[in-house]
N, C-alpha and C positions, 0 to 999 in steps of 0.2 A: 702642829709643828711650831717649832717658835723660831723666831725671825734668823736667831745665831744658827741653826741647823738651815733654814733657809737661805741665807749667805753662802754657805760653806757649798751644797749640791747646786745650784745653778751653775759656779763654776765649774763643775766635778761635770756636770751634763754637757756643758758647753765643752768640753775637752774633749766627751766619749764619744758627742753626735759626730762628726768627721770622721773617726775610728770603725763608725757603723757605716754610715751612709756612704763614705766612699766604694767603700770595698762592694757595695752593693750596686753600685750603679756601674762600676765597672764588669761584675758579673754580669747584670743585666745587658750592658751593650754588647758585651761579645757573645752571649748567646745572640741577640736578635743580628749581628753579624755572622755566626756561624748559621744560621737559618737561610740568610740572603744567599751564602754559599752553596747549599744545600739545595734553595732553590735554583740557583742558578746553572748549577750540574745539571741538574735534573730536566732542566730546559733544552739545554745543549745537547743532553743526549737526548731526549726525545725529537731535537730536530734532525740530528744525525741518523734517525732511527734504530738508535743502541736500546738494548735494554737500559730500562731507568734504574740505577743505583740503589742497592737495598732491596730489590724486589725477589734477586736470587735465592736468596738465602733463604726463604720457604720455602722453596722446592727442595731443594738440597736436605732439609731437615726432616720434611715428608718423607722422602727417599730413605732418609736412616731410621727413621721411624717404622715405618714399612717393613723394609729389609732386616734389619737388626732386630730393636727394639721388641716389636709385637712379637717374633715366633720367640723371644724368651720369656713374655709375659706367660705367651700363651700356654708353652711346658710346665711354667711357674703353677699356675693356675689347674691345668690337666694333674699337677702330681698332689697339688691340695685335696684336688676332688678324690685323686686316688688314694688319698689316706682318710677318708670319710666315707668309701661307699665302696663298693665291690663290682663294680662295674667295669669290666675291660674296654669297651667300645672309647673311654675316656682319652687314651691315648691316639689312638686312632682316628679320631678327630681334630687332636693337638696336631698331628702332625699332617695332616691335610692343612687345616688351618695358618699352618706353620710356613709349611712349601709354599702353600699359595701368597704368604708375606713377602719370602725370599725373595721370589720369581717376580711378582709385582715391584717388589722394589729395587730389583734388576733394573729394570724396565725401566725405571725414574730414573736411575743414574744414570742409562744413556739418552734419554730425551732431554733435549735442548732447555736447560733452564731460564731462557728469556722466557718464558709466556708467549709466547707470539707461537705462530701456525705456520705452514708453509708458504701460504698465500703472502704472508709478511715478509715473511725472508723475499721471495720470487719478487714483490714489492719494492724494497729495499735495494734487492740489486738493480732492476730496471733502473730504478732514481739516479744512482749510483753509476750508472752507464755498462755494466755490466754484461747487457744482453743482447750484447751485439747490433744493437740495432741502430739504423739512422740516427743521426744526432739529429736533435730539433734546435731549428732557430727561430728569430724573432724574423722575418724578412721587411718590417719595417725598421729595425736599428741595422739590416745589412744596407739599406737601401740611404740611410740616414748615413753610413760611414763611406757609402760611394759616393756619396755625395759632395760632401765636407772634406774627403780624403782626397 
């Protein structure tokens, strides 16, 4: 390289670094911002004992998968075979096969898509004060506020 081409791009570099570098450090904080947020949801509802954000939507997919998806595969697949081979039972199978996707993925759509068990739920509301029960206290802070009070 000779010196006159090396004058002319140092300039040229020093103009474009700023062009690059900002734009990327800006990207860069708002993700590790959007993160902080993300985790921070995620805290709150697991202390509130919500299901955690994001976690629905597997189920929910499984569900369509299940139900939809599979018994079309599965006719897909039963009428391939029935164009290769002479075998009636092929259908017959699809459609056992099939029902049993439907019904299964019934089944998903009305179960509770938190994750959680009943034990959780029945957990949750106790916390929550829900079940009627005695409230609990501390009887050294009631004892501490007849005191002071």
């Amino acid at each position: 390289m000779r010196d006159d081409e090396l004058v002319i791009l140092i300039p040229i570099l020093a103009i474009l670094m700023p062009l690059i570098l900002v734009p990327t450090v800006i990207v860069l904080r708002q993700r590790a911002r959007r993160r902080e947020w993300e985790h921070r949801e995620r805290m709150k509802a697991m202390e509130m004992g919500l299901p955690v954000p994001g976690t629905e939507v597997w189920a929910s997919r499984v569900a369509i998968a299940l139900g939809a998806v599979m018994p079309v595969g599965v006719f897909a697949i039963a009428w391939l075979a029935s164009l290769t081979t002479q075998i009636a039972e092929v259908w017959i199978a699809a459609a056992l096969v099939g029902v049993v996707g439907v019904v299964q993925g019934s089944r998903l759509t009305n179960h509770p898509l938190s994750g959680t068990h009943r034990g959780d739920r029945e957990d949750r509301r106790a916390a929550r004060g829900y079940d009627r029960a005695k409230p609990q206290f501390d009887p050294d802070a009631y004892e501490a506020i007849v005191r002071h009070g």
